[in-house]
C-alpha positions as CSV (number, residue, x, y, z in Angstrom):
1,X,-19.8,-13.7,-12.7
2,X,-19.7,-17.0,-10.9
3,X,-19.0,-15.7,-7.5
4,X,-18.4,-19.3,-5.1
5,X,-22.4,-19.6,-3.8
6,X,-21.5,-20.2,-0.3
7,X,-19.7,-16.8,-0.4
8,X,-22.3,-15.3,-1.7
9,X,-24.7,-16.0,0.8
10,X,-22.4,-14.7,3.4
11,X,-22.2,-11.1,1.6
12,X,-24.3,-9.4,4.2
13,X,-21.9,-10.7,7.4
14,X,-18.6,-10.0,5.4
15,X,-20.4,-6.7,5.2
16,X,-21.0,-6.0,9.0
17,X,-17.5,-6.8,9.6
18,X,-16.0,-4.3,7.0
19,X,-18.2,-1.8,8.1
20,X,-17.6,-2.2,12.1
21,X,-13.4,-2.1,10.9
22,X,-14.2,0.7,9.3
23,X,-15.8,2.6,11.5
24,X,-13.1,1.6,14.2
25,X,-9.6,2.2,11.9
26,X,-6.3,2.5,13.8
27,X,-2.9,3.7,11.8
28,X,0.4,1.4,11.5
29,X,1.3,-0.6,14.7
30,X,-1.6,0.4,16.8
31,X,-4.2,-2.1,14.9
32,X,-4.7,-3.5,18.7
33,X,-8.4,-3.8,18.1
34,X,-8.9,-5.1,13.9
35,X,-5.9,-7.8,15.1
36,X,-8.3,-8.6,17.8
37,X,-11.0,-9.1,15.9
38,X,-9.5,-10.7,12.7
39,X,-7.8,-13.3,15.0
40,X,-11.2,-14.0,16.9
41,X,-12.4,-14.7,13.8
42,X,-10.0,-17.3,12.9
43,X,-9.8,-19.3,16.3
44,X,-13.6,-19.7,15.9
45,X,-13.1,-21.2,12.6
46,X,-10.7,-23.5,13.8
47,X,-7.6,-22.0,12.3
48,X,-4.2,-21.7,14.0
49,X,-3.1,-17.9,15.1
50,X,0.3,-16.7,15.5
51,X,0.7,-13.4,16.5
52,X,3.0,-10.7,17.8
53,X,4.4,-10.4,13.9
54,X,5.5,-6.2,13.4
55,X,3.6,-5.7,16.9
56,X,0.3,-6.1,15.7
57,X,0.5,-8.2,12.7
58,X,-0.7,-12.4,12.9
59,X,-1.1,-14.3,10.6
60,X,-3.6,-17.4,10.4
61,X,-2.9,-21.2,9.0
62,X,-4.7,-23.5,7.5
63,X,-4.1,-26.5,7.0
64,X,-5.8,-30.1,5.0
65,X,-4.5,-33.5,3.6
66,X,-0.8,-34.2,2.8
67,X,0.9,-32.3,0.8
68,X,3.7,-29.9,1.6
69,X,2.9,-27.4,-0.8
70,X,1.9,-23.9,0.8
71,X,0.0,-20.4,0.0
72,X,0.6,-16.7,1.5
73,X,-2.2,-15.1,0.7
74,X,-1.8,-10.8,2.3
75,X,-4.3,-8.4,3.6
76,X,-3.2,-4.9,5.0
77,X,-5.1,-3.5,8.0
78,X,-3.9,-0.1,8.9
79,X,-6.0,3.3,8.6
80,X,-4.5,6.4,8.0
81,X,-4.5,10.1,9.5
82,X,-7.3,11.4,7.8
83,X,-10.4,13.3,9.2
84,X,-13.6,11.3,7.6
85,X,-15.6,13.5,6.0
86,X,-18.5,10.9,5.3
87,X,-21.8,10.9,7.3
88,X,-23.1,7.6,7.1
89,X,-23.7,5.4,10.1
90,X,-20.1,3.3,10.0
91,X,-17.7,6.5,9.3
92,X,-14.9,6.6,11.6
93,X,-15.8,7.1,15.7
94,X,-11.9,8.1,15.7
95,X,-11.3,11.6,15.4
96,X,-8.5,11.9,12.6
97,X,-8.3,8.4,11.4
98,X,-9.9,6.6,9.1
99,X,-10.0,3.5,6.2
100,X,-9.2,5.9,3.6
101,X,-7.6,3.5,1.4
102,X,-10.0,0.3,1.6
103,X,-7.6,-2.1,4.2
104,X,-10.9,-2.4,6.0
105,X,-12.4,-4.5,2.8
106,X,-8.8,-5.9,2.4
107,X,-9.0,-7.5,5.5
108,X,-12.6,-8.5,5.4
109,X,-11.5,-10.5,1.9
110,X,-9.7,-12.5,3.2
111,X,-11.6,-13.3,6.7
112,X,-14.1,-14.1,4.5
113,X,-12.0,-16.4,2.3
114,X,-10.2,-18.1,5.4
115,X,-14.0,-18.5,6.8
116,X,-14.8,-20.8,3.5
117,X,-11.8,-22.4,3.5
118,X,-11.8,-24.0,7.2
119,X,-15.6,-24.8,6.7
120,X,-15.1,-26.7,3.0
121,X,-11.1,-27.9,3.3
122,X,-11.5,-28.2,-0.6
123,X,-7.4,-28.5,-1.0
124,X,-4.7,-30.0,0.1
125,X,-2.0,-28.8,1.8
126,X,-1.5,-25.1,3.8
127,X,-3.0,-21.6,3.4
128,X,-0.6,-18.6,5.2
129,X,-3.4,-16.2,6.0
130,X,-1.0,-13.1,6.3
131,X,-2.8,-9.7,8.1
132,X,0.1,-7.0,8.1
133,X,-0.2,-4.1,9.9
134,X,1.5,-0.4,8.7
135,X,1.3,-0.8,5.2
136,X,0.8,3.4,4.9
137,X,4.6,4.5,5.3
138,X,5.3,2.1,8.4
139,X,6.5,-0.5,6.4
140,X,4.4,-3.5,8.1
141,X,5.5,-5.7,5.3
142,X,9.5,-5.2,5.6
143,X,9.1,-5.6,9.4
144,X,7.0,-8.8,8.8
145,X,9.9,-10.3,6.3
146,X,12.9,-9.3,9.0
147,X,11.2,-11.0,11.6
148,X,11.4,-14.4,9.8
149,X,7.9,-14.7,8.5
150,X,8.7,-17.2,5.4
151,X,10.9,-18.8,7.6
152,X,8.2,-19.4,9.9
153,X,5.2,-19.9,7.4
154,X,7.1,-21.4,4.7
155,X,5.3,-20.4,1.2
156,X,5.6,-21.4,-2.3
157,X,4.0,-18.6,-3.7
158,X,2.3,-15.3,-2.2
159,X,-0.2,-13.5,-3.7
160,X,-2.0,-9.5,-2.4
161,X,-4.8,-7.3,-3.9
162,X,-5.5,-3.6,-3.7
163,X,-9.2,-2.4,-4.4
164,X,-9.4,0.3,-7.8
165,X,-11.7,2.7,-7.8
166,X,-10.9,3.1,-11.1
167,X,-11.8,0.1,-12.7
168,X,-15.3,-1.4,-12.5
169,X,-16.4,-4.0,-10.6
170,X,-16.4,-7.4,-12.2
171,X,-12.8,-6.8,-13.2
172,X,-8.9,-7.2,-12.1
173,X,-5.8,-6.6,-13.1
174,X,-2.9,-9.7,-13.2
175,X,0.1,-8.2,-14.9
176,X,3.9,-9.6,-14.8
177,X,6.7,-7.3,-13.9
178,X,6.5,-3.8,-12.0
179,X,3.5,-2.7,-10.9
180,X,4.2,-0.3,-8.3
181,X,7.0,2.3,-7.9
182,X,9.6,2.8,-5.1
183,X,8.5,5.0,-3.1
184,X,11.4,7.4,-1.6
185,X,11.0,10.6,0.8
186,X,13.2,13.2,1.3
187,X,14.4,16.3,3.5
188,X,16.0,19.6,2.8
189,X,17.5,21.2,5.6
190,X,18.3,25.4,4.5
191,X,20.8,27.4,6.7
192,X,20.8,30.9,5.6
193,X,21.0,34.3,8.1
194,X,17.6,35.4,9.7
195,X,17.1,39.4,10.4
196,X,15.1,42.2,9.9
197,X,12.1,42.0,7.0
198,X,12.6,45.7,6.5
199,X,16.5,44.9,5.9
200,X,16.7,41.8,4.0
201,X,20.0,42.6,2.2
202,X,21.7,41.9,5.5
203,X,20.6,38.6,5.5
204,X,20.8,35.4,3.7
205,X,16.6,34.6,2.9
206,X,16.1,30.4,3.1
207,X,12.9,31.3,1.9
208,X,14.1,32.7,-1.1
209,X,16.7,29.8,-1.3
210,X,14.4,27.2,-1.2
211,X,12.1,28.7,-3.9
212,X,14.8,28.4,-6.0
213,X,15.9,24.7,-4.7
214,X,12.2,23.9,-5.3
215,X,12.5,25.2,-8.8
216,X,15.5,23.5,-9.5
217,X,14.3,20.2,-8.6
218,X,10.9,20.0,-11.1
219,X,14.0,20.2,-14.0
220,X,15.6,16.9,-12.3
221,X,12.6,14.6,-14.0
222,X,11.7,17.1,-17.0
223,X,15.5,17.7,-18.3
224,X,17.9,15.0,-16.6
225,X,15.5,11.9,-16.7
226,X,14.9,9.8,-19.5
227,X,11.0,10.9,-21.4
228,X,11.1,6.9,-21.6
229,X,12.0,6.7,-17.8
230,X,8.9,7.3,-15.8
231,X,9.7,9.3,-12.8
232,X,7.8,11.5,-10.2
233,X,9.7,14.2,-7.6
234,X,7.5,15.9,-5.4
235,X,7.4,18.6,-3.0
236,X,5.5,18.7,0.1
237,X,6.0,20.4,2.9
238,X,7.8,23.9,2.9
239,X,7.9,25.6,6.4
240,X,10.3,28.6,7.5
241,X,9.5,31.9,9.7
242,X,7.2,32.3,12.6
243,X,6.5,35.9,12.2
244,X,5.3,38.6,9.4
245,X,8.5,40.9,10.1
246,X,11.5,38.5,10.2
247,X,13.2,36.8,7.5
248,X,14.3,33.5,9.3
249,X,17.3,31.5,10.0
250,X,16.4,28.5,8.5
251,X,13.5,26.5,6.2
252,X,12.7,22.9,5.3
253,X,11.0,21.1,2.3
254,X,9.9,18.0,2.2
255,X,8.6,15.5,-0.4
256,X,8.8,12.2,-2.0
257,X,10.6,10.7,-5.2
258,X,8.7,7.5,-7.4
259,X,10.8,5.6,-9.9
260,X,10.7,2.3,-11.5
261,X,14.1,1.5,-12.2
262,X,16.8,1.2,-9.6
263,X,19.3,3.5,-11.5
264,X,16.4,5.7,-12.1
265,X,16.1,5.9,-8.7
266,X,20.2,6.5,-7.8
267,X,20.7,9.2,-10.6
268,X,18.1,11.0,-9.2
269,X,19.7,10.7,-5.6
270,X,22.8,11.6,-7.2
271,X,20.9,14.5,-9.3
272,X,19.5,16.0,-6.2
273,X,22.5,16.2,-3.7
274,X,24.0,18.4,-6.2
275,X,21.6,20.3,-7.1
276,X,20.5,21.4,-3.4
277,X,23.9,22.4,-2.5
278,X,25.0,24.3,-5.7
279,X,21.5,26.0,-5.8
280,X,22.1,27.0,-2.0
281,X,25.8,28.2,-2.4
282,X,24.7,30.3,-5.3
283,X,22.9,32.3,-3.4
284,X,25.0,32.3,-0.1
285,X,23.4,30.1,2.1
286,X,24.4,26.3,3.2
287,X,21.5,22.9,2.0
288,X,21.8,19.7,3.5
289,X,19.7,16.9,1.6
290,X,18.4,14.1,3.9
291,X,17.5,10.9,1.5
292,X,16.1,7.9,2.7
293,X,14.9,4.7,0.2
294,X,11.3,3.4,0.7
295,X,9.7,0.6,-0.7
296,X,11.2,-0.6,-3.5
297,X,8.7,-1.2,-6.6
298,X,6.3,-4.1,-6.1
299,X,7.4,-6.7,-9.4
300,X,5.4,-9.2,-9.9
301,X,6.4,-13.1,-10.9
302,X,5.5,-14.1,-14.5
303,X,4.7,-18.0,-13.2
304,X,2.9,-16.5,-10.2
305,X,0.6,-13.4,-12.3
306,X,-0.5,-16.8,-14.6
307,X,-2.0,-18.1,-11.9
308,X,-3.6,-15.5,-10.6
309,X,-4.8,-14.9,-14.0
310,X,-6.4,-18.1,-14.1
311,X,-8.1,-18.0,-10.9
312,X,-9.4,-14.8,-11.9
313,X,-10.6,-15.8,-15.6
314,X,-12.3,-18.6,-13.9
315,X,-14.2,-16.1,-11.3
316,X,-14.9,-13.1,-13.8
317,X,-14.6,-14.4,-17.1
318,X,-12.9,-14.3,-20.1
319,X,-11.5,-10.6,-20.8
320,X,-12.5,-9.1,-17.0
321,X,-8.6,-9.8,-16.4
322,X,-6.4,-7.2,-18.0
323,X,-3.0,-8.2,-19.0
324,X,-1.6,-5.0,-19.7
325,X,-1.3,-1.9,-17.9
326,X,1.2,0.4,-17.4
327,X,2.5,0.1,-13.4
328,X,1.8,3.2,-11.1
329,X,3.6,5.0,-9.2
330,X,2.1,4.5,-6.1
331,X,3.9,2.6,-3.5
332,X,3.3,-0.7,-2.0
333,X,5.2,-2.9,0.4
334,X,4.1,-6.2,-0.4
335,X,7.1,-5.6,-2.2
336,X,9.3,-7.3,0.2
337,X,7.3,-10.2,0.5
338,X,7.4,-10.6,-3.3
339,X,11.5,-9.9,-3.1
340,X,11.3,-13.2,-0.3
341,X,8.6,-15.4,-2.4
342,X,7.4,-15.5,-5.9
343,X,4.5,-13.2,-5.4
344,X,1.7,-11.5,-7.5
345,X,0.2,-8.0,-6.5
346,X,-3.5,-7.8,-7.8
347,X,-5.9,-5.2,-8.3
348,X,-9.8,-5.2,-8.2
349,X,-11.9,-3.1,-9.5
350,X,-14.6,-1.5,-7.2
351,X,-16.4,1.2,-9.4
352,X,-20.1,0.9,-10.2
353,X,-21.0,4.5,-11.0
354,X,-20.7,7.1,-8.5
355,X,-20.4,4.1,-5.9
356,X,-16.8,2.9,-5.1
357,X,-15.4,6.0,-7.7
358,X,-14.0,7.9,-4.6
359,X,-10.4,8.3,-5.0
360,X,-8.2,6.4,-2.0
361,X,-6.8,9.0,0.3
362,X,-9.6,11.2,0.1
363,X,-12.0,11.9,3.3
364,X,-15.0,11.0,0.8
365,X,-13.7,7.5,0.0
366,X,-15.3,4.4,1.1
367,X,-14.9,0.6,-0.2
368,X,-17.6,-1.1,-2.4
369,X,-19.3,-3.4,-0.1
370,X,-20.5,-5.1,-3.2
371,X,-16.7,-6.7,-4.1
372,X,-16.4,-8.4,-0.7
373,X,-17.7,-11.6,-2.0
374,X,-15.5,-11.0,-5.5
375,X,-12.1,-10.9,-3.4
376,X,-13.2,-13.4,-1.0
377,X,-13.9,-16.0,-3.9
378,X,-10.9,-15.0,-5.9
379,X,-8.6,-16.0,-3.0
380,X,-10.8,-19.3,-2.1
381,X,-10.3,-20.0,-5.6
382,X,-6.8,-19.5,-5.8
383,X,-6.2,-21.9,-3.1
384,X,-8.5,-24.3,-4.3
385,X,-6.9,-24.2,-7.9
386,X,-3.0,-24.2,-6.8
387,X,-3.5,-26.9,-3.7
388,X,-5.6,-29.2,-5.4
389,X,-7.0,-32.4,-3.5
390,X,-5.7,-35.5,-5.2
């Protein structure tokens, strides 16, 4: 695994730094102190900062020689609102947040890249170094893109990677087309009648409502979606009463929809409205279905994946750079920067055992310390191979 030396040699620094942003994470558009840091970091290495992008987003360029050709490369920073349930020395000193998700070793990536770059200038032309904030739910990424950020930092191509804990290390992934699913959330508001729980036939139970709305809705992807069509609909949240005697007034559910396909994703919208009021009506009371579009799914360019794929064949070796894999249906919004630019959405893999096989999202997880120099080199590699010097 030819790992760039000079990267190498660095491993134990780009290590200190993951493990001081992870033990200091801060959630969407509060990243005060990593945008601090990460832009610190890139003054001192000689590298122009703009900041002030979606609040706390900057982004850093680079640039050597003549030509006008450029390269966005992306890193995510936020935490998320999760209580660390790790013990060792770096875990989160902020109660109820924490790198859950592995933006800490995203970020540190591509410090370290950006580091190699300004000391070598081994290409010609720019390097974007993008750091977005609020990639958990916040929408960083969109708010980066509104503000003019490819009108600003002009780019030919963009490129992002997400750590996998379920892949090992010494692999990626670099495949065209969807990768990741739209990601839409949703509210049901239930109006029903509240009274007595000792005389529930004078009332109208949302409780009893919403069981049945919730039951309704697993049907929307089992029996009115496509088999072929992947799709997920998933309740969340269902909160109603205050008290152990009274049937209340009104309840809520919650919970988020994953599709690939755009008219995937409006039948079900259509599917849903219906199916919430009709359910509600049968049984007397009133629904109201509150539906607001997310991310859309992250697709990635066929001209931009191939070069990824070569950078990556190049670092890891033939056949550590899978082709083919069905996308998930997680969300990611790097989509809207691959809407803007031809882009490619990557994924390294971070397992090695027990080590790095946490799942993301979980207060156990933590990010492989031992990829920092993989995703570092992959990115200096990248740059080197698609800004060549003459």
């Amino acid at each position: 695994m030819p790992v760039i030396n000079r990267i190498a040699a660095n491993a134990d620094e780009l290590t200190e730094w993951r493990r001081d942003l992870h033990a200091h994470p801060e959630i969407g558009l509060l990243e005060t102190r990593t945008s601090d840091v990460v832009a610190k970091k890139l003054e001192s290495w000689g590298i122009e900062v703009t900041r002030g992008l979606a609040t706390t987003g900057l982004v850093g360029t680079l640039r050597n020689g003549t030509s006008t050709r450029a390269v966005g490369i992306r890193a995510d920073m936020d935490a998320l609102p999760i209580a660390e349930g790790n013990t060792f020395a770096h875990a989160s000193v902020n109660p109820g947040v924490m790198h859950a998700c592995g933006h800490d070793g995203h970020t540190t990536m591509l410090l370290g890249a950006a580091k190699y770059l300004a000391e070598t200038r081994n290409f010609d032309g720019t390097v974007h170094f993008i750091f977005q904030p609020a990639e958990e739910n916040a929408g960083g990424g969109k708010i980066m893109v509104d503000e003019g950020l490819f009108e600003r930092f002009p780019c030919d191509l963009v490129f992002g990677a997400h750590n996998d804990s379920t892949l090992p290390v010494g692999t990626m992934t670099a495949v065209a087309g969807g990768v990741c699913a739209a990601a839409d959330t949703f509210t049901i508001h239930i109006d029903g009648r509240g009274g007595h729980a000792a005389r529930p036939h004078t009332t109208v139970d949302p409780v009893i409502v919403g069981a049945h709305i919730v039951l309704a809705l697993q049907t929307v992807v089992s029996r009115r979606t496509d088999p072929l069509d992947s799709a997920v609909l998933s309740i969340c949240q269902f909160h109603a009463g205050e008290v152990s005697n009274v049937i209340p007034q009104v309840a809520m559910l919650n919970g988020t929809v994953r599709t690939l396909k755009p008219e995937v994703q409006d039948e079900i919208e259509r599917i849903m409205h219906a199916t919430v009021a009709l359910t509600a009506q049968a049984h007397g009371a009133t629904a109201r279905l509150v539906y607001e579009r997310g991310y859309p799914p992250v697709v990635n360019d066929a001209d931009a994946t191939e070069r990824a794929a070569a950078a990556g064949t190049k670092l890891l070796g033939e056949g550590k750079v899978i082709r083919q894999k069905l996308p998930g249906m997680g969300g990611e919004d790097f989509s809207y920067m691959a809407q803007k630019v031809p882009g490619c959405f990557v994924r390294i893999g971070q397992a090695n055992g027990a080590k790095g096989s946490n799942p993301v999202h979980h207060p156990l997880y933590d990010f492989n310390d031992e990829i920092l120099p993989i995703g570092a080199s992959l990115w200096a590699s990248l740059v080197e191979q698609e800004l060549p010097r003459g």
